[in-house]
C-alpha positions as CSV (number, residue, x, y, z in Angstrom):
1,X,0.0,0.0,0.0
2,X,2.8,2.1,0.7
3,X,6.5,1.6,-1.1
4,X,9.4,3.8,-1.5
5,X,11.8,3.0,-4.0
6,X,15.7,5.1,-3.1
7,X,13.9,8.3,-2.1
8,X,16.2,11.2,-1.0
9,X,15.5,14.9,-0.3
10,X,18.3,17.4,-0.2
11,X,18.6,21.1,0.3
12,X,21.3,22.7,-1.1
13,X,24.4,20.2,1.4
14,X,22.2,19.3,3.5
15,X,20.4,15.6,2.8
16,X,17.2,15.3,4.8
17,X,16.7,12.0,4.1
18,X,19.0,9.4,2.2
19,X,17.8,6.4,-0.3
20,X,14.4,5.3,1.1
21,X,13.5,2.3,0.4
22,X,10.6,0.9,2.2
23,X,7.3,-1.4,1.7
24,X,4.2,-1.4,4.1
25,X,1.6,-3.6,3.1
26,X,-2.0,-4.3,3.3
27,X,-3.3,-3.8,7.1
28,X,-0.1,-3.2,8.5
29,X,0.2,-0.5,11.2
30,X,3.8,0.5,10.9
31,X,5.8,3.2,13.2
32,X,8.3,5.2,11.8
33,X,11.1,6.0,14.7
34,X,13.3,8.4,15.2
35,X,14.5,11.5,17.1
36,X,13.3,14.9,15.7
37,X,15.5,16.0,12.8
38,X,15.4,12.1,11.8
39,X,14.1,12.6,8.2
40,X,10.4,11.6,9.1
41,X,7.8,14.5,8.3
42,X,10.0,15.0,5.2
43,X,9.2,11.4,4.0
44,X,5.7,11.9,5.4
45,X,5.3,15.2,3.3
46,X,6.7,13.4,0.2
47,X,4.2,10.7,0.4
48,X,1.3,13.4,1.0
49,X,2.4,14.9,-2.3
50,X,3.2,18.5,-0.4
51,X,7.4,17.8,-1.0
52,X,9.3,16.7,-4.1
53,X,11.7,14.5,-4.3
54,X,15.5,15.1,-5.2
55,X,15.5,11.5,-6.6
56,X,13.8,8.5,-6.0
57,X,10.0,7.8,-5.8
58,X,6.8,6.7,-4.0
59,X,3.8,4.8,-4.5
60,X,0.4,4.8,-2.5
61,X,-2.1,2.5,-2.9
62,X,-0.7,1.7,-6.0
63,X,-0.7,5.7,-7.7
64,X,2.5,7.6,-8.0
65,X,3.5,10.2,-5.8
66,X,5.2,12.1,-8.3
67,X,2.7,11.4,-11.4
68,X,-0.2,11.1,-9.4
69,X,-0.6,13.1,-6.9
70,X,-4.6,13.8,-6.8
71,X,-4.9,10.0,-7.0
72,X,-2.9,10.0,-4.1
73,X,-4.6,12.6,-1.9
74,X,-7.8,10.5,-2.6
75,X,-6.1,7.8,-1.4
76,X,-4.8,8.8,2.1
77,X,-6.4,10.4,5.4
78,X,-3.2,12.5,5.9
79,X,-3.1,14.0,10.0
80,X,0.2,16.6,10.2
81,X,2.3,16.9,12.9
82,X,0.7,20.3,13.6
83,X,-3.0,21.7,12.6
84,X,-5.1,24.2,13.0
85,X,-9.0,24.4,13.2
86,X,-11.3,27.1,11.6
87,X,-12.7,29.2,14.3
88,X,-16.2,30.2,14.3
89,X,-17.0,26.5,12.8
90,X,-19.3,23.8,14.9
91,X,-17.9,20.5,14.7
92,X,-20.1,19.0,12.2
93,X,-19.7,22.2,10.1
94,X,-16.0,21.2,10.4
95,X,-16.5,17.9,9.2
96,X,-18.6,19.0,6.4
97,X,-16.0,21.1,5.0
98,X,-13.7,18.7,4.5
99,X,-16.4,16.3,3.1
100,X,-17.2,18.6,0.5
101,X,-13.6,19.3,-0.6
102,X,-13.5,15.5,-0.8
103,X,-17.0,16.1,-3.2
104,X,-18.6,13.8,-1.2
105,X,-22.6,14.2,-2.5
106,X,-24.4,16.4,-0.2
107,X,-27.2,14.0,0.4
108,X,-24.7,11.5,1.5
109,X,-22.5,13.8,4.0
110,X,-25.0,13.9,7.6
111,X,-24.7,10.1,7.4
112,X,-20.7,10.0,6.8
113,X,-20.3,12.6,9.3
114,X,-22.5,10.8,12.0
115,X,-20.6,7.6,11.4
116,X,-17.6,9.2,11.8
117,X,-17.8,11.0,14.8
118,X,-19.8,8.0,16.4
119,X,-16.4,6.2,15.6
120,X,-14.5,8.8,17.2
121,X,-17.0,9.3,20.0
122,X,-17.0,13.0,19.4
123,X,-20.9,13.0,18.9
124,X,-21.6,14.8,21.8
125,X,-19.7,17.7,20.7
126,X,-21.8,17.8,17.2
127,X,-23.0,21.4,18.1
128,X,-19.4,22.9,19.7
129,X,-17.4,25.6,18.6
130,X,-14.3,23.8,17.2
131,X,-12.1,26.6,18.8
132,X,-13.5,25.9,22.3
133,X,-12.6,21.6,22.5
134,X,-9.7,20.4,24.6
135,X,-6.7,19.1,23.2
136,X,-7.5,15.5,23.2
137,X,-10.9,16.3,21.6
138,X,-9.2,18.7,19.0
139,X,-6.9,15.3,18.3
140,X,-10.2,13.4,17.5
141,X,-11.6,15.7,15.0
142,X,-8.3,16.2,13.3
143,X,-8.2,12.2,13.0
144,X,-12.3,12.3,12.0
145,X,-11.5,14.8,9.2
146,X,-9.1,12.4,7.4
147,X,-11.7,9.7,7.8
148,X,-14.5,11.0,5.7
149,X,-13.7,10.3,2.0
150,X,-13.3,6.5,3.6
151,X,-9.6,6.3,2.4
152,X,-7.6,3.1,2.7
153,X,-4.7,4.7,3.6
154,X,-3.9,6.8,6.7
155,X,-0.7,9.2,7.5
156,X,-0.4,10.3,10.9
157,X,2.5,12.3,12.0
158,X,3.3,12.7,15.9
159,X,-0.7,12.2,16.4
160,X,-0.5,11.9,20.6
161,X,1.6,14.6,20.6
162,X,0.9,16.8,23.7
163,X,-2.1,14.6,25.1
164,X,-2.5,13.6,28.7
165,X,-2.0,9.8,29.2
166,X,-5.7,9.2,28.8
167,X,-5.8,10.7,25.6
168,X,-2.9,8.8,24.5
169,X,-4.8,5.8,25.2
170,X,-8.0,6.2,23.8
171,X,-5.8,7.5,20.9
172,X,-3.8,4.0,20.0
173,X,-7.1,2.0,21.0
174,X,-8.8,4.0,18.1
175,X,-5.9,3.1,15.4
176,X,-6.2,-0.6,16.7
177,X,-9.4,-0.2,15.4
178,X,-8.9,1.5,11.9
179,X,-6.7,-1.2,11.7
180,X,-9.4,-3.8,12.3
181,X,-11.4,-2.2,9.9
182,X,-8.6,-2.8,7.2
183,X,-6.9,0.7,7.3
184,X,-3.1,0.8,6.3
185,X,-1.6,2.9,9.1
186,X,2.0,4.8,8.8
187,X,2.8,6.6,12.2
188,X,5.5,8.5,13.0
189,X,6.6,8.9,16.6
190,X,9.7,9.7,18.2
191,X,8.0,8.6,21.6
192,X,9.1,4.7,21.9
193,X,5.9,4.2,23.9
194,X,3.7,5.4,22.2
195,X,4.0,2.8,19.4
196,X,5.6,-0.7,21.1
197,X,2.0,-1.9,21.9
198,X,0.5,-1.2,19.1
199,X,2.3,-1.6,15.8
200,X,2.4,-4.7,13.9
201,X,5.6,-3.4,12.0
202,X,8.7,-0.5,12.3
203,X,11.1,1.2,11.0
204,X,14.0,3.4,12.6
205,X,15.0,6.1,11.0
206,X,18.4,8.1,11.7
207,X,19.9,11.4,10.6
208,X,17.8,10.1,7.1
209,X,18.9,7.0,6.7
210,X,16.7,4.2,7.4
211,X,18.6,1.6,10.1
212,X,16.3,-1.2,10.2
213,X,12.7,-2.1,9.7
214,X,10.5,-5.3,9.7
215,X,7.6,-6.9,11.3
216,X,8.2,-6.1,15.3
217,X,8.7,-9.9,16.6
218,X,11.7,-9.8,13.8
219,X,13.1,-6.9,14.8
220,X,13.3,-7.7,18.7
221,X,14.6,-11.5,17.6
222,X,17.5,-9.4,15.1
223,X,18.7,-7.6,18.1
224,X,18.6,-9.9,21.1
225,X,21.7,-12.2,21.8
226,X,21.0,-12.3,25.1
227,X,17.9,-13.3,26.5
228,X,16.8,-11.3,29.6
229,X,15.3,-13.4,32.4
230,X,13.0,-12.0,35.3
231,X,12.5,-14.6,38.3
232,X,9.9,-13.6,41.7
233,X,11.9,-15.8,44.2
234,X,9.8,-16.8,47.3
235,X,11.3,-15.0,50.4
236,X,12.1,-18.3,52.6
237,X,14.7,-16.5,54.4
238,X,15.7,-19.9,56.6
239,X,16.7,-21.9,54.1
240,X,18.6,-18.8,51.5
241,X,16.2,-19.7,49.0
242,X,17.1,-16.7,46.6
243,X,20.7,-16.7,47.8
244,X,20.8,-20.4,46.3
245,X,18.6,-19.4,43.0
246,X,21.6,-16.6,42.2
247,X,24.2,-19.0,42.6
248,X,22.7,-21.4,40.2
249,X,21.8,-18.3,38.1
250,X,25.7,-17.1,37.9
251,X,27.2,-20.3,37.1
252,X,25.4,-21.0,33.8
253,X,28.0,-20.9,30.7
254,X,25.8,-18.3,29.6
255,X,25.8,-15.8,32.6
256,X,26.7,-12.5,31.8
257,X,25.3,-10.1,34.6
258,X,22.2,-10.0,37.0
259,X,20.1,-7.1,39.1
260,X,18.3,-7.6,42.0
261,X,15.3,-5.9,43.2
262,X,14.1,-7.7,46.5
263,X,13.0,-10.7,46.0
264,X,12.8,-10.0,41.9
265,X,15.9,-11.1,40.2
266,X,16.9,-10.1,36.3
267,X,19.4,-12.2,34.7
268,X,21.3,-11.3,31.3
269,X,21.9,-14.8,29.9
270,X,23.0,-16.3,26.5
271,X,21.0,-18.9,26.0
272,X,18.0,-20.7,24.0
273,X,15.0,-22.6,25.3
274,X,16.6,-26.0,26.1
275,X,19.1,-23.6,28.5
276,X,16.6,-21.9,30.2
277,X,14.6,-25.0,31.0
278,X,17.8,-26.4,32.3
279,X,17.6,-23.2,34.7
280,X,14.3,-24.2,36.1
281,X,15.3,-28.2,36.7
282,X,18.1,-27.1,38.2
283,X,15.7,-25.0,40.5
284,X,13.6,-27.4,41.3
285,X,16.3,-30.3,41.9
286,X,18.1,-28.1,44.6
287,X,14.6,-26.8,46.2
288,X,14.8,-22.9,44.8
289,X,11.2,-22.3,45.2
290,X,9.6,-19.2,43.0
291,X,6.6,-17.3,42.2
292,X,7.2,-16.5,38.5
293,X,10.0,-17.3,35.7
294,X,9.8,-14.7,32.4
295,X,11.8,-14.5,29.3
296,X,11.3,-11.0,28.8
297,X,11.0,-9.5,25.3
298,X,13.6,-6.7,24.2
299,X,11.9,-3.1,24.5
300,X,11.5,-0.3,21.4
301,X,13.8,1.4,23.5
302,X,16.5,-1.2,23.6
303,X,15.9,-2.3,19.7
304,X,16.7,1.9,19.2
305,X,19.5,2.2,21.2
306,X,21.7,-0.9,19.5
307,X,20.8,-0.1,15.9
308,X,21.7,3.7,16.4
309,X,25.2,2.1,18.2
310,X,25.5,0.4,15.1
311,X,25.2,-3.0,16.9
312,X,22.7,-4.1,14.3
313,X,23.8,-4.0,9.8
């Protein structure tokens, strides 16, 4: 739904971004990484049509960027990093706007509108001054606006930006849901969080060049040689039950280091699954007794910090 084939933009010496390439498919929600500065609202604007490129190009929904851009814009529900609203508008006159410029029929707009801001659970604010709704609120109309021409393809750029926790919530539980609905996502974040629980594929992006990207179960497997174990020892303090679990803990031939946090206890371990089962015997043989026994997953933040260190090609 999205590909870009060796896409650069430079201005003047400086290169903003370096040799694209990139392919997001049907249904995927994909989060573009990367500090500010990275390259990513440049590559969003290309794909929007409002940037050239200095070489390469792009494809949405199958229609070229470059030789079809109104194709394109019919194409994608694009939410900028930064928007304004019209004062003196009510909501639904907002969203009727934009339905228009999409030349949506007039007898079909109340409906669209309706359903849309039932989606985004903004109905109760059909008859409000757009200038007079909270942040989070302003967020949800933004998002509705891009929804009305129905477009398979949605561009969001920083879209939880400045939102209270809440709002960031309700905000990734309503892209889970475009995504149900068969929406290809692209969202661009250089908030970790705000994408690990919710993206089905990433990408990290770095001074313009693109480091690493992939479904997000292949990504953390790429970078994780050592598998990070999290055991909730029972505190027998009698019989040095967690004392005996972190000597059988440091003597694996794959220890490498350990934390402890009362009676939780993190292990850094090169092993595989036969290894780590051996762990557990092992516990159970010598009478380590535990409440719990996790091999924790690699974090955004982790998979961002190696590939930027250059410990991934």
């Amino acid at each position: 739904m999205i590909e870009l084939q060796n896409f650069s933009k430079r201005y003047g010496d400086f290169t903003a971004v370096e040799n694209l390439t990139l392919r997001i498919g049907p249904g995927e929600l994909f989060g573009f990484i990367g500090p500010n500065g990275a390259g990513k609202s440049t590559t969003i604007r290309f794909l929007v049509t409002l940037l050239k490129a200095t070489s390469g190009q792009g494809f949405v929904a199958g229609f070229s960027v470059g030789r079809q851009p109104m194709d394109v814009r019919r194409s994608i529900g694009y939410m900028p990093d930064a928007f304004g609203v019209y004062d003196g508008m009510k909501v639904w006159e907002f969203l009727d706007f934009f339905a228009a410029a999409y030349q949506i029929p007039h007898a079909r707009r109340r409906t669209i509108i309706n359903d849309v801001m039932e989606l985004l659970d903004i109905g109760g604010k059909r008859d409000e001054q757009v200038s007079s709704l909270s942040r989070g609120m302003t967020q949800r109309l933004c998002l509705a606006k891009t929804l009305v021409h129905d477009p398979p393809v949605l561009i969001l750029d920083e879209p939880t930006s400045g939102l209270d926790p809440r709002a960031r919530l309700e905000i990734k539980a309503l892209l889970r849901e475009l995504r149900n609905m068969g929406k290809t996502i692209l969202i661009a974040s250089h908030i970790l969080t705000e994408l690990a629980d919710c993206c089905t594929s990433i990408g990290i992006l770095e001074r313009g060049k693109l480091l690493l990207h992939g479904p997000i179960d292949d990504v953390y497997r790429r970078i994780q040689s050592n598998r990070r174990v999290e055991i909730r020892f029972v505190a027998v303090q009698e019989s040095n039950n967690q004392q005996r679990g972190i000597a059988i803990l440091r003597r694996q031939p794959g220890f490498v280091d350990l934390q402890i946090d009362g009676p939780k206890v993190t292990a850094e371990i090169a092993a595989d699954e036969a290894a780590l089962a051996t762990i557990v015997d092992e516990f159970a043989a010598e009478g380590v007794r535990f409440h719990s026994f996790a091999d924790l997953d690699p974090t955004l933040e982790d998979v961002f910090m190696l590939v930027t260190k250059g410990a991934v090609n």
